[in-house]
C-alpha positions as CSV (number, residue, x, y, z in Angstrom):
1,X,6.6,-20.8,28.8
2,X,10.2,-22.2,29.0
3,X,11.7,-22.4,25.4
4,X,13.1,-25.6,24.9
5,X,17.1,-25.8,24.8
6,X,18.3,-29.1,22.8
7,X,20.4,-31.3,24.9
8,X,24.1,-31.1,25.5
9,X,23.7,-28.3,22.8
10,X,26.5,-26.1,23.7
11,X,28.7,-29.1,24.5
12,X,28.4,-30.6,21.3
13,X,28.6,-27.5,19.1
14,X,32.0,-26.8,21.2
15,X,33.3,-30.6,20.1
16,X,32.0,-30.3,16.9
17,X,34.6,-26.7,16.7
18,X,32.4,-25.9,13.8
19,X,34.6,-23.9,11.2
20,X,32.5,-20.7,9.0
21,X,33.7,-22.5,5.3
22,X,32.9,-26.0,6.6
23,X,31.0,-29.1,5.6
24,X,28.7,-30.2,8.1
25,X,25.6,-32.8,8.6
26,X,23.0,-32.2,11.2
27,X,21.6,-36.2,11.2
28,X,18.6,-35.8,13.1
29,X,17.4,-32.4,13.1
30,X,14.4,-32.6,15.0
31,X,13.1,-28.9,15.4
32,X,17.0,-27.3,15.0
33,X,17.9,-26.7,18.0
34,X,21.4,-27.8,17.3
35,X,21.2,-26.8,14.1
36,X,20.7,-23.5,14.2
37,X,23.9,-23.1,16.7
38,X,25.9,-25.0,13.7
39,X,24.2,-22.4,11.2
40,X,25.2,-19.5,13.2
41,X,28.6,-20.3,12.8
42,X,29.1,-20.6,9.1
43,X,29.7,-17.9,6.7
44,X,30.6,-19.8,3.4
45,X,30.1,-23.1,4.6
46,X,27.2,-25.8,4.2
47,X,24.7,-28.2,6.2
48,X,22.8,-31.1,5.0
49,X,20.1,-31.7,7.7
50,X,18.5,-35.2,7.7
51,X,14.9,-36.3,9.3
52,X,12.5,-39.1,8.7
53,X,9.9,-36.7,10.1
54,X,8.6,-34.6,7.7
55,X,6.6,-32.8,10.3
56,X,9.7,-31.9,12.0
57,X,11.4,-30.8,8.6
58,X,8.4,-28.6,7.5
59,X,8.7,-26.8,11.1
60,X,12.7,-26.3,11.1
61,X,12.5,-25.0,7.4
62,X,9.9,-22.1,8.8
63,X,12.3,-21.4,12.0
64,X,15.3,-21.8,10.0
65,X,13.8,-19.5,7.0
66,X,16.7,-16.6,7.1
67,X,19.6,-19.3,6.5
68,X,20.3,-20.1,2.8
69,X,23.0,-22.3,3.3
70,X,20.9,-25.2,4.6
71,X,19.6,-28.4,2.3
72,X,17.1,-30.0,3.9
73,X,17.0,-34.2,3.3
74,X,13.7,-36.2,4.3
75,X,15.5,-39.4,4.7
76,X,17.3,-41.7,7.0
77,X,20.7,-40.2,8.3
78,X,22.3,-43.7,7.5
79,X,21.9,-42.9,4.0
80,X,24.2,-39.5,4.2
81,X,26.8,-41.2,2.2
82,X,24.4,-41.0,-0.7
83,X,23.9,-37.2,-0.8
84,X,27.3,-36.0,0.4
85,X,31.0,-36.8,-1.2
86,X,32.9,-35.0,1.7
87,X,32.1,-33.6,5.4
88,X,33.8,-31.8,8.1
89,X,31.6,-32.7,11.3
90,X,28.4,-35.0,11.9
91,X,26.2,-34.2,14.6
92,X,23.7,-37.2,15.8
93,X,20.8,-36.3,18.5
94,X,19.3,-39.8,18.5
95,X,16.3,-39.2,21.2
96,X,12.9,-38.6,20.0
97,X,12.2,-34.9,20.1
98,X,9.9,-33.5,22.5
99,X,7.1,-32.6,20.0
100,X,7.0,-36.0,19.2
101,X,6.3,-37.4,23.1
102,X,3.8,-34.5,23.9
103,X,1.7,-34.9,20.2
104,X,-0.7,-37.9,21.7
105,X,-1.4,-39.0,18.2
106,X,2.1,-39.9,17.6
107,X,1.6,-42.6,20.3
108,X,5.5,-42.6,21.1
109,X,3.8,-41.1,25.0
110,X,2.9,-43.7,28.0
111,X,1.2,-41.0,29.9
112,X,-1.2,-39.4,26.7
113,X,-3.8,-41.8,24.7
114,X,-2.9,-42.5,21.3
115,X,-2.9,-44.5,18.8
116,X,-0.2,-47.2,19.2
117,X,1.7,-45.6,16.2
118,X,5.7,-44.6,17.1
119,X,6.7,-44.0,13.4
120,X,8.7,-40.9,13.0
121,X,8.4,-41.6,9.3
122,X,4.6,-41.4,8.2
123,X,5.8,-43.7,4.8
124,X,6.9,-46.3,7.2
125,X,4.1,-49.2,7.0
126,X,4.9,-50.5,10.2
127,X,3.4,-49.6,13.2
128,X,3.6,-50.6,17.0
129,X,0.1,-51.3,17.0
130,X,1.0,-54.1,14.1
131,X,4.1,-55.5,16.4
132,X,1.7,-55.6,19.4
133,X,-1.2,-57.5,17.6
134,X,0.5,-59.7,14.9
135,X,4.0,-60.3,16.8
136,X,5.2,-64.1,18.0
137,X,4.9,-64.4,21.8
138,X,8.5,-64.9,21.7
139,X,9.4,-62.0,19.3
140,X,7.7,-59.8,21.8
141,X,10.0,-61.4,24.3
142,X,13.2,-60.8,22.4
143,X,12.5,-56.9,21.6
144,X,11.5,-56.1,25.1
145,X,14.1,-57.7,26.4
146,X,16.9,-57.2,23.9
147,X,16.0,-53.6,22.8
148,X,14.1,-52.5,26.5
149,X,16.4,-54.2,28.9
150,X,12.9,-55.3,30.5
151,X,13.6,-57.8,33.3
152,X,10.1,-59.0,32.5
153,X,9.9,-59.1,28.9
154,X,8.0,-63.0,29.3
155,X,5.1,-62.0,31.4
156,X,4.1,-58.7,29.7
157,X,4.5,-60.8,26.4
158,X,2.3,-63.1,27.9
159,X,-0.3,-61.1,29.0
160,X,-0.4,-58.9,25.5
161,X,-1.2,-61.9,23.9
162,X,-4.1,-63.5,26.0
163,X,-5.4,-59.9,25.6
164,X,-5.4,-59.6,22.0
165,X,-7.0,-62.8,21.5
166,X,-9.9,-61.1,23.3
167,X,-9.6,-57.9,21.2
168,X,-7.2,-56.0,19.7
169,X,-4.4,-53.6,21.4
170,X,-5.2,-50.3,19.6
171,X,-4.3,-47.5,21.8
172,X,-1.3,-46.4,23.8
173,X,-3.0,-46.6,27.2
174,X,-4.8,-50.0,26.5
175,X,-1.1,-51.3,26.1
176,X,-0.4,-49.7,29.2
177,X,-3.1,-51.5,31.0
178,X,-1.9,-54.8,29.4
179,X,2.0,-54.2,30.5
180,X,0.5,-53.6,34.1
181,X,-1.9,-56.4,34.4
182,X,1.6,-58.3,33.6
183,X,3.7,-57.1,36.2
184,X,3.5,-58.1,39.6
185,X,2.9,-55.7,42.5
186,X,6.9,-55.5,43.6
187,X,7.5,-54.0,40.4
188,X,4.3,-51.8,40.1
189,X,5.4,-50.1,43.7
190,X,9.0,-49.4,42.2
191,X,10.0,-46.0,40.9
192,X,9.5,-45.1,37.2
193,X,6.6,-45.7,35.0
194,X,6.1,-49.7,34.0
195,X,6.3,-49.1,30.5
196,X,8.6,-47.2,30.0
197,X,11.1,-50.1,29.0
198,X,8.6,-51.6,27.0
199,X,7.4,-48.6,24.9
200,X,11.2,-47.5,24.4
201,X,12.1,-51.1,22.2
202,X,8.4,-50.7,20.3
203,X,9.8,-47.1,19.3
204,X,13.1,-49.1,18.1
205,X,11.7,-52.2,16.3
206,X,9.3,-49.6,14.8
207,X,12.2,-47.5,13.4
208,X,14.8,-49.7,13.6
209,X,17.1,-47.3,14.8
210,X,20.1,-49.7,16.4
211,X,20.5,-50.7,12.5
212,X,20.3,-47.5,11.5
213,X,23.2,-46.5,13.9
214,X,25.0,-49.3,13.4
215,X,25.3,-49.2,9.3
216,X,26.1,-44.9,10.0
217,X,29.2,-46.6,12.9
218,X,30.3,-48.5,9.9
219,X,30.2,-45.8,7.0
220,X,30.7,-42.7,8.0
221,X,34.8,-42.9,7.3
222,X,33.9,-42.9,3.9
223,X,32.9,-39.4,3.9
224,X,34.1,-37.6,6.8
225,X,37.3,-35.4,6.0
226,X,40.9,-35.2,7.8
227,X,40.5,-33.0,11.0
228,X,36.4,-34.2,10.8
229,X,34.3,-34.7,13.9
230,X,31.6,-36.6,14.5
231,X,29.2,-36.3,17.7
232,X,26.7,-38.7,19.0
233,X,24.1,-37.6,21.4
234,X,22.4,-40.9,22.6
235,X,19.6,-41.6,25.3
236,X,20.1,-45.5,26.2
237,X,22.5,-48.0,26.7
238,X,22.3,-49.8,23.8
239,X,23.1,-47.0,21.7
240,X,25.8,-45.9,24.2
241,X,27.3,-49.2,23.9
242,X,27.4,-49.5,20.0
243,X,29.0,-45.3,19.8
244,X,31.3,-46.6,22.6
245,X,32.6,-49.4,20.7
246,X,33.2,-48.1,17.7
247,X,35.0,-45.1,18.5
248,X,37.3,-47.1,20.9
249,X,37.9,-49.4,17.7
250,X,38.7,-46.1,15.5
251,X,41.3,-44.7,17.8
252,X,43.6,-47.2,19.0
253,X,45.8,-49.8,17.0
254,X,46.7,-53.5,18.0
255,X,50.2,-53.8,18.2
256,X,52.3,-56.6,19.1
257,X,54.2,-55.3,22.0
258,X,57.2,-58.6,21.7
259,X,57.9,-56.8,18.4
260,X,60.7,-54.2,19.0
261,X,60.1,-51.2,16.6
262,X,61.6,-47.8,16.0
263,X,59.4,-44.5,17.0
264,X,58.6,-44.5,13.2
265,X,57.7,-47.6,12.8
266,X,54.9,-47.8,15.7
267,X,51.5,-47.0,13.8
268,X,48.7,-44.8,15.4
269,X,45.1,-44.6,15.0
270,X,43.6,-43.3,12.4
271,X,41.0,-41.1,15.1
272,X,41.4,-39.3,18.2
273,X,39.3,-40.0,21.0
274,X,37.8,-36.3,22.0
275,X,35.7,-37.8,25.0
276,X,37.4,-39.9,27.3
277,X,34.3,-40.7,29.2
278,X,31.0,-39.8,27.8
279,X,29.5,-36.0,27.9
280,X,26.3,-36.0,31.0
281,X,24.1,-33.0,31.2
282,X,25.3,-30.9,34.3
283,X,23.1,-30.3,37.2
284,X,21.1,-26.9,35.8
285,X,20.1,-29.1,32.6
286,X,18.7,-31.4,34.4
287,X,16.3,-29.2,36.4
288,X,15.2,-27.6,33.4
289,X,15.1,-30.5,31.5
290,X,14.3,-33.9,33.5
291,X,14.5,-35.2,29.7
292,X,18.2,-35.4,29.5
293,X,19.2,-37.4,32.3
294,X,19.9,-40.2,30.6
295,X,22.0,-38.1,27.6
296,X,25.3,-38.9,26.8
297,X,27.6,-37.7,24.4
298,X,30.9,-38.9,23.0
299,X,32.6,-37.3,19.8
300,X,35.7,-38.5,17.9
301,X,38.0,-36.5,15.2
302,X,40.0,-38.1,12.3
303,X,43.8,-37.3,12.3
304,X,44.6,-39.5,9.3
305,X,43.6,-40.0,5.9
306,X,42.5,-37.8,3.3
């Protein structure tokens, strides 16, 4: 059996330049992959590691049981600013961890029956079983189209709702039956698995994890130190998009070019871009890891402030 190597890990440890008295957040540790590379490299230093899955907490604390200088955080890593005053690097892996696709019963998998669950906090009350049965016809639309990118976000809406009238949608591979029976042929014959789109924006409305990485985009200044780096690790567009964005916003500085100004005068950024184009896994990942082909990573540093 293959041990399992995080994505982009060595990558993203080398942007996040970890230093041995540092400060550092792992926000999604998963089963601490990257965390125990961030671990190995601090002496006096200190990580907070987030996770709304206890599962996966309870598992990295046994693996991670020789390092002392770990605090472990069963919470949402949008909250960090609550728990920490000061940091010296952030690390986000925002795809769902692999223990959470191959457990059936977490229904987050389109190839294993399930229960049409997706929570990666057992707390959370809502389910994708509840979205799938209780959900507007045109809600459905909107997250499968907005948070899937599914070109056919109407007619698998549609047929999810004549079905559940019949009876209702309680397993991961009755929903994939329904998103079939929705699709026409052209599509079925096309590469890739039909759902995949559509069980991608359940697992986000479920979590809701573009809020959660949108309200970390807008806060994490607040508590990330001069010479700090933060590292985002994300698996689809959307998220791309929002990390993109916001890091482009951080490091540059409109200035009004008809204004002539001295060298002193002209202001920079308060961050430096570390990634002009986003991080892909190289060719050898990918073989060993089909997983990560649609990883990218972008990382940023502060160069002003306090």
């Amino acid at each position: 059996m293959i041990k399992h190597k995080s994505v982009l890990l060595d990558e993203a440890i080398e942007l996040l330049d970890v230093k041995e008295d540092g400060i550092y957040i792992d926000g999604t540790l998963g089963r601490g992959g990257h965390t125990k590379e961030i671990l190995k490299r601090l002496k006096n230093g200190k990580l907070y590691c987030f996770d709304l899955d206890e599962q996966a907490i309870n598992e990295s604390k046994e693996n991670l049981k020789d390092y002392t200088n770990v605090i472990y955080i069963h919470d949402n890593y949008m909250n960090m600013n609550k728990y920490v005053d000061k940091v010296d690097g952030i690390l986000l892996d925002l795809g769902v961890s692999s223990p959470q696709f191959d457990e059936a019963e977490r229904g987050f998998s389109y190839r294993n029956d399930g229960p049409l669950d997706m929570r990666m906090d057992k707390e959370n009350p809502l389910t994708a079983e509840y979205i799938v049965n209780n959900y507007s016809e045109e809600d459905l639309i909107r997250i499968f189209r907005d948070y899937g990118e599914e070109q056919n976000a109407k007619k698998i809406a549609n047929a999810i709702v004549h079905r559940r009238v019949q009876s209702p949608i309680r397993t991961t591979l009755e929903l994939v039956e329904v998103i079939k029976e929705g699709l026409p042929h052209k599509v079925l014959s096309k590469k890739g698995h039909p759902a995949k789109q559509v069980f991608q924006s359940l697992r986000i409305e479920v979590n809701h994890e573009l809020d959660s990485l949108s309200n970390f985009l807008n806060n994490f200044n607040q508590i990330l130190n001069r010479d700090g780096r933060v590292c985002v690790i994300s698996f689809h567009s959307l998220e791309d998009r929002l990390v993109k964005k916001c890091f482009k916003k951080l490091s540059t500085v409109e200035d009004d070019l008809r204004i002539a100004k001295l060298p002193s005068e002209i202001e920079t950024p308060d961050y430096e871009l570390l990634t002009r184009h986003a991080v892909t896994p190289n060719e050898e990942e990918l073989e060993y890891n089909p997983r990560s082909k649609s990883a990218k990573l972008r990382a940023i540093k502060k160069v002003k402030g306090i």
